[in-house]
C-alpha positions in Angstrom: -33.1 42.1 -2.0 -30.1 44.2 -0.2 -27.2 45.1 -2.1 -25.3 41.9 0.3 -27.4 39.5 -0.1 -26.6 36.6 -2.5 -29.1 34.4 -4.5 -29.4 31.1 -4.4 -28.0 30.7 -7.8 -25.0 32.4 -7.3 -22.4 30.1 -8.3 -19.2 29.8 -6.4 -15.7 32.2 -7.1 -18.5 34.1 -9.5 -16.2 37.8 -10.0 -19.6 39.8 -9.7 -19.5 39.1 -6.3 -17.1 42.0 -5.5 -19.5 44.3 -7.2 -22.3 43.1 -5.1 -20.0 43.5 -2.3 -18.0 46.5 -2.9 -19.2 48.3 -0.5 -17.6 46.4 2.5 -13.9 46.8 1.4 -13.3 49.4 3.6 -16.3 48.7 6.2 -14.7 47.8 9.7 -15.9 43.9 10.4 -17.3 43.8 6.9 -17.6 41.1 4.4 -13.6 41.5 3.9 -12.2 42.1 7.2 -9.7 39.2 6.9 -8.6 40.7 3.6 -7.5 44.1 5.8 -5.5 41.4 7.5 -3.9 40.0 4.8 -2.9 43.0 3.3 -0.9 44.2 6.3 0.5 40.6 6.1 1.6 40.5 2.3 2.8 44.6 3.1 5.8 43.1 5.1 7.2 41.4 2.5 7.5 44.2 -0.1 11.0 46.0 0.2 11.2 49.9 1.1 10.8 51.9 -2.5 14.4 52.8 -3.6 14.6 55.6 -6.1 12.2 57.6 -8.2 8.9 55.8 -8.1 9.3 51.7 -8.6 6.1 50.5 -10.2 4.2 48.2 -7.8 1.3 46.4 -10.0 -1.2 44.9 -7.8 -2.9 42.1 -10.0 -6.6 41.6 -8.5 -6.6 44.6 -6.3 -10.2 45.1 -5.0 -10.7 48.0 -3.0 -7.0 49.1 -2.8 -6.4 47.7 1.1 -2.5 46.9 0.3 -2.6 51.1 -0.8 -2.4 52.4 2.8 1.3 49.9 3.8 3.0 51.1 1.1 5.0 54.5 0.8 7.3 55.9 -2.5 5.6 53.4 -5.4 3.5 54.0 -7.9 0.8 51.8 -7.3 -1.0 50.3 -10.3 -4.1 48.4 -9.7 -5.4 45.5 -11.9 -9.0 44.0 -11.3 -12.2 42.8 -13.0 -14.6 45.1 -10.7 -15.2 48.4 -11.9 -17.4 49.6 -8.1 -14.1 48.1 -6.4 -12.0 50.0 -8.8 -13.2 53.4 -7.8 -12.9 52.6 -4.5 -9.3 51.8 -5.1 -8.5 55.2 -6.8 -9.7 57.1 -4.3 -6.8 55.7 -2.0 -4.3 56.5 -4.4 -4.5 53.8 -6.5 -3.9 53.8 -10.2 -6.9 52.1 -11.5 -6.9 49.6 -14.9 -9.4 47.4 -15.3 -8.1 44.2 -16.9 -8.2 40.2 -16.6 -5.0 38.9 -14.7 -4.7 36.2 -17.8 -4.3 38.9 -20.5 -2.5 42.1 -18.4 -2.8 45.6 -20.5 0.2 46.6 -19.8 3.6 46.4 -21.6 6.2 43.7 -21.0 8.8 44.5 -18.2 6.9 47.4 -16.9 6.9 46.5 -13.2 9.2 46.3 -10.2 7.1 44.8 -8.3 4.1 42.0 -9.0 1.7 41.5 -5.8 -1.2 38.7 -6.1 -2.9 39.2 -2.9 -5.6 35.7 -2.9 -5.6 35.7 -6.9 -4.3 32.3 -7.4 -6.9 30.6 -5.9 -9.9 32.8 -7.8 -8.3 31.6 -11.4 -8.6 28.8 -13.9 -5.5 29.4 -16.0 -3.6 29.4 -13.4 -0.3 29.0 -15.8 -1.5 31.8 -18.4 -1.4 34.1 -15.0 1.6 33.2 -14.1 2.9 33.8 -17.7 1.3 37.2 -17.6 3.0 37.8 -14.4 6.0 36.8 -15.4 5.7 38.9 -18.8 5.2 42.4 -17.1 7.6 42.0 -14.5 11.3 43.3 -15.3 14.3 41.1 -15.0 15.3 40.9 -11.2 11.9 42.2 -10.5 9.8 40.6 -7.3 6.7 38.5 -6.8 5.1 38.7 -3.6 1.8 36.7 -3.5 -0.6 34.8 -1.2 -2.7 32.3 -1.5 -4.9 29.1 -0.4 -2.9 25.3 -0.6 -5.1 22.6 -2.0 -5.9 20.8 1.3 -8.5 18.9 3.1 -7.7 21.5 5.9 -8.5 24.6 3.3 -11.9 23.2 2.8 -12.5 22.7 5.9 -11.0 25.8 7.8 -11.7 28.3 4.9 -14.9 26.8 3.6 -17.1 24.3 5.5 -15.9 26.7 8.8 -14.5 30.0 7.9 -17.7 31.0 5.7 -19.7 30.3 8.5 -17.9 32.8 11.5 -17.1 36.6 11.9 -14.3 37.7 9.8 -14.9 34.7 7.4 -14.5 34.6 3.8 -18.2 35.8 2.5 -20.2 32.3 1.9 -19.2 31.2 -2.2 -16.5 33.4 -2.4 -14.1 30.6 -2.8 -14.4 27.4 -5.2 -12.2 25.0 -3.5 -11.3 23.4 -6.6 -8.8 26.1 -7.8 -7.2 26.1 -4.2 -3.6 25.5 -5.2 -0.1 23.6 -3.5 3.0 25.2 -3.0 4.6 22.4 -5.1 2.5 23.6 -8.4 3.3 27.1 -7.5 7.0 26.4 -7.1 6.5 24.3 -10.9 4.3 27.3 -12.8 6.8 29.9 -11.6 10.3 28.1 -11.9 9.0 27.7 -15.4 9.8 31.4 -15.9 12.6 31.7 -14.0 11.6 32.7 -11.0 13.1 31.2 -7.4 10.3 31.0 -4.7 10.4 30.6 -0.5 6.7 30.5 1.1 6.2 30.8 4.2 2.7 29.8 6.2 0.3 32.1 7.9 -2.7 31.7 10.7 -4.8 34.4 12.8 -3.1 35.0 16.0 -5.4 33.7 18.5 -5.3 36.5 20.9 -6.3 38.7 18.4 -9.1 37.0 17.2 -10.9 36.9 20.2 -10.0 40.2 21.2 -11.9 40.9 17.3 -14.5 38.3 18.4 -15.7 40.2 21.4 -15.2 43.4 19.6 -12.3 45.0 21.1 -9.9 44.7 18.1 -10.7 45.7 14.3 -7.3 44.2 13.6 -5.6 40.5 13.9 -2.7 39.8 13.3 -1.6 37.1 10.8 1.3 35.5 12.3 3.8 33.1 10.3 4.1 29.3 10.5 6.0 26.6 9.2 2.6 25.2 8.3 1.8 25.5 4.9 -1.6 23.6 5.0 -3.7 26.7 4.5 -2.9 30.0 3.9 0.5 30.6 2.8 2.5 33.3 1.2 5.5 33.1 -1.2 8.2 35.7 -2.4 9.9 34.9 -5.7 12.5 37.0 -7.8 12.8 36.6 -11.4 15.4 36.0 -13.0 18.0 39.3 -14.3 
């Protein structure tokens, strides 16, 4: 059996998944193509590094993608996978491998948190957030994105989007952990944190462009909409 090739037992959101499949983080049209996406997304909402070297800790990092948008942090990654780990550290990554619900790192030690598609991979969702909450510094910022418990999400991301080019890979996702913007805004205001989302989709353009292979890239364009993917920016409190 190939190195991508799941079994039929594999169960769904299993983490050993990303070693099977660490060799496509940084494989043009590859099992995480969307991710790339994403990334370059979530990149927009991180501020410009302002003086010395601000900590950015990226909580469930993978292969590093976020690593080539950002310029002037010290970027700290945090994952399970130890093949997607390397792969991180050789784009300038600061590898530790850890569990997002029990962070080895010191209280207040970052500027800035990123959860790039964590929250909907977790199942204490609230001891993550606590974690978060626990290594950022006072006044520090959240940016994360993430899947909103809908019909639409299992459909779109799931019974459809496992199934097409630039997909999530097939069991990658267990919708049951998909989570609302409402719990999101609960969990985090908890710890003192004020939170806007904002929706995102594929621009349509792109993907077909990507669809007929003229385009590596799409763009991920923001929406009102909320009833899929969605991204949120909060600020704890100083």
């Amino acid at each position: 059996m190939g190195p991508n090739m799941r079994t039929k037992t594999e169960l769904r959101n299993d983490p050993r998944q990303y070693d099977r499949l660490a060799a496509d983080w940084w494989k043009p049209g590859g099992a995480f193509a969307a991710l790339h996406w994403l990334a370059r997304a979530r990149a927009e909402l991180i501020p410009p590094a302002r003086g010395g070297s601000p900590v950015l800790l990226d909580i469930g990092c993978g292969g590093g993608l976020l690593a080539p948008h950002l310029d002037g942090y010290r970027h700290v990654g945090i994952d399970l996978s130890e093949p997607s780990l390397r792969l991180a550290a050789d784009h300038g990554v600061a590898p530790i491998r850890g569990d997002a619900v029990a962070l080895p790192l010191r209280d207040n030690v970052a500027d800035v948190a990123v959860a790039g598609e964590l929250f909907e991979h977790v199942a204490d969702l609230p001891g993550v957030i606590a974690e978060i909450a626990r290594v950022l510094r006072p006044g520090g910022l959240l940016v994360f994105d993430t899947i909103n418990d809908t019909l639409w999400s299992r459909i779109s991301l799931v019974l459809i989007g496992e199934r097409i080019p630039g997909g999530p890979p097939p069991h990658i996702h267990d919708p049951s952990l998909f989570v609302s913007p409402d719990r999101l805004s609960e969990l985090l205001g908890d710890h003192g944190f004020r939170v806007r989302f904002r929706g995102l989709r594929p621009s349509m353009a792109d993907y077909a462009a990507f669809l007929l292979g003229r385009n590596r890239h799409v763009r991920m364009v923001p929406t009102r909409s909320l009833a899929s993917v969605y991204q949120g920016v909060g600020r704890k409190a100083g």
